[in-house]
C-alpha positions as CSV (number, residue, x, y, z in Angstrom):
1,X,-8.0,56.2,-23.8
2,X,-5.9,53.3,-23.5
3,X,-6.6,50.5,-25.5
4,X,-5.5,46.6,-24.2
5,X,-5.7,43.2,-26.0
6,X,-7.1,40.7,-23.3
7,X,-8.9,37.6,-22.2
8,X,-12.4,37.8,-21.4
9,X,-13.1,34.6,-19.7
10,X,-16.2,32.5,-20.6
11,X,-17.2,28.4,-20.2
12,X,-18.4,26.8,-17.1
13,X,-16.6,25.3,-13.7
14,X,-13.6,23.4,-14.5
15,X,-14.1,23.8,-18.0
16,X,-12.9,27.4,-19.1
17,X,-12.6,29.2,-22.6
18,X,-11.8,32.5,-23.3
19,X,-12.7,35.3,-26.0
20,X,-10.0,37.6,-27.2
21,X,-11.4,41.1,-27.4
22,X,-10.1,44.5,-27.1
23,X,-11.3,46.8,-24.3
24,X,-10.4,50.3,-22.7
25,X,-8.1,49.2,-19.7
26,X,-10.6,50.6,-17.5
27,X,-13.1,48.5,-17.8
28,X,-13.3,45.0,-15.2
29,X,-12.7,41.6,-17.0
30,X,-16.0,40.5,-18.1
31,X,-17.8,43.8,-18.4
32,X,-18.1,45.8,-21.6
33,X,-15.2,45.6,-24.3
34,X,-14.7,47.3,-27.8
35,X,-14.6,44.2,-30.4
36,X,-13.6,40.8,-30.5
37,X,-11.0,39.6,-32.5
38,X,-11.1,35.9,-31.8
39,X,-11.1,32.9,-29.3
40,X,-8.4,30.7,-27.0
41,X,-9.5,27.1,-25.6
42,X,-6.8,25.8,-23.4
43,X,-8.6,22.5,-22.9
44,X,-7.5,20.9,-25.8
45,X,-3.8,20.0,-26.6
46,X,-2.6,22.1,-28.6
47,X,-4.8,24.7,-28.2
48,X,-7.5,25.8,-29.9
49,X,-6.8,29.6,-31.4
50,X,-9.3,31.3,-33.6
51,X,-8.1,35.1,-34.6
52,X,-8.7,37.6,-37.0
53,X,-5.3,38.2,-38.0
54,X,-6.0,41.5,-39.8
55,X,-8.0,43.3,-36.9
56,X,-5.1,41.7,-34.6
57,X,-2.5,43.4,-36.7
58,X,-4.6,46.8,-36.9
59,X,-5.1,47.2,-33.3
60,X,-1.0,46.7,-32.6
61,X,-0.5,49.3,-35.3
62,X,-2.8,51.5,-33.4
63,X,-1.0,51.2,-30.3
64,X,-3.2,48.4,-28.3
65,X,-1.2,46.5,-25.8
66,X,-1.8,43.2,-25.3
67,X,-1.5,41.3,-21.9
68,X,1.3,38.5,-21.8
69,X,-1.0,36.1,-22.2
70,X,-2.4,37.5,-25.9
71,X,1.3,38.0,-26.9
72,X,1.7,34.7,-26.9
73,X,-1.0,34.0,-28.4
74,X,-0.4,36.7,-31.1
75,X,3.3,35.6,-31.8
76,X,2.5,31.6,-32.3
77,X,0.0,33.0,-35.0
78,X,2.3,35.2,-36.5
79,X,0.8,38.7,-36.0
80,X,4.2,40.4,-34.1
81,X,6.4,38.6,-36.6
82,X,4.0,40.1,-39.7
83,X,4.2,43.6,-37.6
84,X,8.3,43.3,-37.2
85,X,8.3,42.7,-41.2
86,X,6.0,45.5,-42.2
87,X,8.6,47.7,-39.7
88,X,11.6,47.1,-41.8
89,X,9.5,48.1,-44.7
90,X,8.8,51.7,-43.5
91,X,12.4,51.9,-43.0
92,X,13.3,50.3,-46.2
93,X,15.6,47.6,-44.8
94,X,13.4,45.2,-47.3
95,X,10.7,45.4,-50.2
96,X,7.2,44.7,-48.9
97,X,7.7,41.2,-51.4
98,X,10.9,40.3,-49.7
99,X,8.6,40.8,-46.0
100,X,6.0,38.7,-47.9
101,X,8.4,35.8,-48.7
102,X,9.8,35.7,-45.3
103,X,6.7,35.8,-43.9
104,X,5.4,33.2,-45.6
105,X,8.7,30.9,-45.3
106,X,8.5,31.3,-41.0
107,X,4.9,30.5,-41.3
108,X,5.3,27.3,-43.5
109,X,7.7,26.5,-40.6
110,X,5.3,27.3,-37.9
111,X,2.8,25.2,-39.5
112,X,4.9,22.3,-40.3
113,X,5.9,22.5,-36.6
114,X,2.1,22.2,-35.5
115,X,1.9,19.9,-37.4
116,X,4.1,17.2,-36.4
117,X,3.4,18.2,-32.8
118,X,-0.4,17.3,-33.6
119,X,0.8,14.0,-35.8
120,X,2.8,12.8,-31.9
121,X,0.0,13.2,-30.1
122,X,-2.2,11.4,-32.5
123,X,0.1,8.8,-32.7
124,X,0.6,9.1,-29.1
125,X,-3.2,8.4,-28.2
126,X,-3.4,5.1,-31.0
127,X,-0.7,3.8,-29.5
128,X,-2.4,4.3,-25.6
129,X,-5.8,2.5,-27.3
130,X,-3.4,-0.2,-28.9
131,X,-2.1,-0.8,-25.4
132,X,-5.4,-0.9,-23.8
133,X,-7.3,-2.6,-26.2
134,X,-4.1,-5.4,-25.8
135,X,-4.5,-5.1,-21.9
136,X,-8.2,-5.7,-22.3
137,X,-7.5,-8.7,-24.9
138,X,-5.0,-10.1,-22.3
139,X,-7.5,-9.9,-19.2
140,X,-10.0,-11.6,-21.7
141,X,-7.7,-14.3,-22.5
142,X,-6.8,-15.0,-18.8
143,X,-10.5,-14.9,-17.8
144,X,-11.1,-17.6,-20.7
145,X,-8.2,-19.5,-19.7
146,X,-9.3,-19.7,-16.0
147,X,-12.8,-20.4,-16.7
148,X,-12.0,-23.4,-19.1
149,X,-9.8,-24.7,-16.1
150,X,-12.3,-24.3,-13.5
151,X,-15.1,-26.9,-16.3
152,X,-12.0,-28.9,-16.6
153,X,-11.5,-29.6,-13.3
154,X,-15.1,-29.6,-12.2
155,X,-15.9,-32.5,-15.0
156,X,-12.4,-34.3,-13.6
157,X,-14.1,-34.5,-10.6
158,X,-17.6,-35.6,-11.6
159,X,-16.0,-38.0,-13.6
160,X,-14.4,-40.4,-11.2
161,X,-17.7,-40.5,-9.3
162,X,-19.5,-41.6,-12.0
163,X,-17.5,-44.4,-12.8
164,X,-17.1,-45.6,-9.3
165,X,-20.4,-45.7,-9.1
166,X,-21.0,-47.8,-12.2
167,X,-18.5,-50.7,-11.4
168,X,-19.8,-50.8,-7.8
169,X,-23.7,-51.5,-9.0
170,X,-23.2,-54.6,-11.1
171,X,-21.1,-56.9,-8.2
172,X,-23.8,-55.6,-5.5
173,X,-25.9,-57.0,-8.0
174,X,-24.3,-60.2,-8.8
175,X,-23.1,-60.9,-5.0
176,X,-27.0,-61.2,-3.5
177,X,-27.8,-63.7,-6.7
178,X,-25.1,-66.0,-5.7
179,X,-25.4,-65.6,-1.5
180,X,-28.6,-66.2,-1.8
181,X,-29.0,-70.1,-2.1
182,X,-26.0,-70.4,0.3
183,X,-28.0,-68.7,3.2
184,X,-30.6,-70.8,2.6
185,X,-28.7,-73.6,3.2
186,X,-27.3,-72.9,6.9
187,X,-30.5,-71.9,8.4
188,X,-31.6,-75.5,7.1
189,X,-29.2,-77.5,8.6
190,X,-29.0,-75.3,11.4
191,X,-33.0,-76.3,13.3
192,X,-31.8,-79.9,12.4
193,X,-29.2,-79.5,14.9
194,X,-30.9,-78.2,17.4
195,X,-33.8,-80.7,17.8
196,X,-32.0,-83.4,19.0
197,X,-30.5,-81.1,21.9
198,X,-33.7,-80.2,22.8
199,X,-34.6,-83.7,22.9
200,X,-31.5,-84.8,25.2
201,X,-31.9,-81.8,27.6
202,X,-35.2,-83.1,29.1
203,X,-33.7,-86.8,29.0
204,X,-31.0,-85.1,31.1
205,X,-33.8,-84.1,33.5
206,X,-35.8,-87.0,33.7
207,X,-33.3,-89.1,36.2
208,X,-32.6,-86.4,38.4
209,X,-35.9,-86.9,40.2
210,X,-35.0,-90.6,40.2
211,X,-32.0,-89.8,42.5
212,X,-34.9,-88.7,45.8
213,X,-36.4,-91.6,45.3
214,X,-33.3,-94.0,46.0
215,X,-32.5,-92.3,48.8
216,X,-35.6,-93.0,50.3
217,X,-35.7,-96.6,49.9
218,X,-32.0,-97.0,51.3
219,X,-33.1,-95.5,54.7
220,X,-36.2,-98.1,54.9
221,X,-33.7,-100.8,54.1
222,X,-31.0,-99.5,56.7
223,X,-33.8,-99.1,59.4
224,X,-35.1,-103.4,59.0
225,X,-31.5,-104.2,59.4
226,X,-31.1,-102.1,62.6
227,X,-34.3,-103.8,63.8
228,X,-32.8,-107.0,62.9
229,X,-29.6,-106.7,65.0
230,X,-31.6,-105.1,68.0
231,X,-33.7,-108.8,68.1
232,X,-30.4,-110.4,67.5
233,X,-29.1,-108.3,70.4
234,X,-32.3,-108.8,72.6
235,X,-32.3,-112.7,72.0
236,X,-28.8,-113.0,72.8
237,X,-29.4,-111.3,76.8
């Protein structure tokens, strides 16, 4: 039976994980498997690995092939390079203590590697929320800054108005004290002045009827002096 080293996939939409396990090369994906040697989340950065590194080991001794993607994972944990090492023991290149030493010297270094790569991105992510939190404190600050201009500018302009209005109460209030006993004063003289032209205007009238009457006597005394020269005419024939 041939024996693989595979992903078995496992999370919801968008959001997968996958189990590690070992299963005959027959069976589909998700279906039945043989054991389970550990975990792989991709979703985090770096990714999250959980493996039984003895079982891992066991199963490559055994002849278990793993896919591409579990070589991977196997050789950034250090299961190919503890398999490589315990190789050159069998054929007595090194002492198993000399393949423990190396061993433990490239996995010191793999760690310190991880670590530094974890240490950037942590420092990578404070300095994002530094910059944020500085883009938010800026946005704050211009907000403030525009508000305070907008009361500035609205008391600047309730301001004037209410010291126009001041100034222009107390002269209205002072001008009508002081008009006052001038206007008075012209509409008393003013009725003086018109009574004697009323009184002239029917003087002015009173003659005009007058003028009929003259007329009438100087016809009566042309008419005795016409009679007068018509005797003088008569007497003289």
């Amino acid at each position: 039976m041939a024996t693989k080293l595979r992903l078995q996939r496992r999370g919801r939409k968008h959001y997968a994980f996958y189990q590690i396990i070992v299963a005959d090369s027959r069976a589909p994906r998700d279906g039945k498997y043989i054991e389970r040697i550990g975990s792989y989340n991709p979703n985090t950065h770096p990714a999250t690995i959980t493996l039984d590194f003895d079982r891992a080991l066991y199963w490559l001794q055994v002849g278990a092939q793993p896919t591409d993607t579990v070589r991977n994972i196997l050789s950034d944990e250090g299961v190919l390079m503890k398999k490589h090492l315990l190789g050159g023991v069998a054929k007595g290149a090194f002492s198993e203590e000399e393949a423990e030493k190396k061993f433990e010297a490239w996995l010191n270094k793999k760690q310190q590697a991880t670590q530094s790569l974890k240490n950037k991105d942590e420092e990578k992510k404070r300095a994002d929320e530094k910059a944020r939190l500085n883009a938010e404190k800026e946005v704050n600050k211009a907000r403030s800054e525009e508000l305070a201009k907008k009361k500035a500018d609205e008391a600047a302009a309730n301001a004037p108005e209410d010291v126009s209005e001041e100034p222009a109460e107390t002269p209205v209030e002072k001008a009508p004290v002081a008009e006052e006993p001038k206007v008075e004063e012209k509409p008393a003289e003013e009725p003086k002045v018109e009574e004697p032209k009323a009184e002239e205007t029917p003087v002015a009238e009173e003659p005009k009827p007058e003028e009929p009457v003259k007329e009438e006597k100087a016809p009566e005394t042309e008419e005795p002096a016409k009679e007068e020269k018509a005797d003088k005419k008569e007497a003289a024939e």
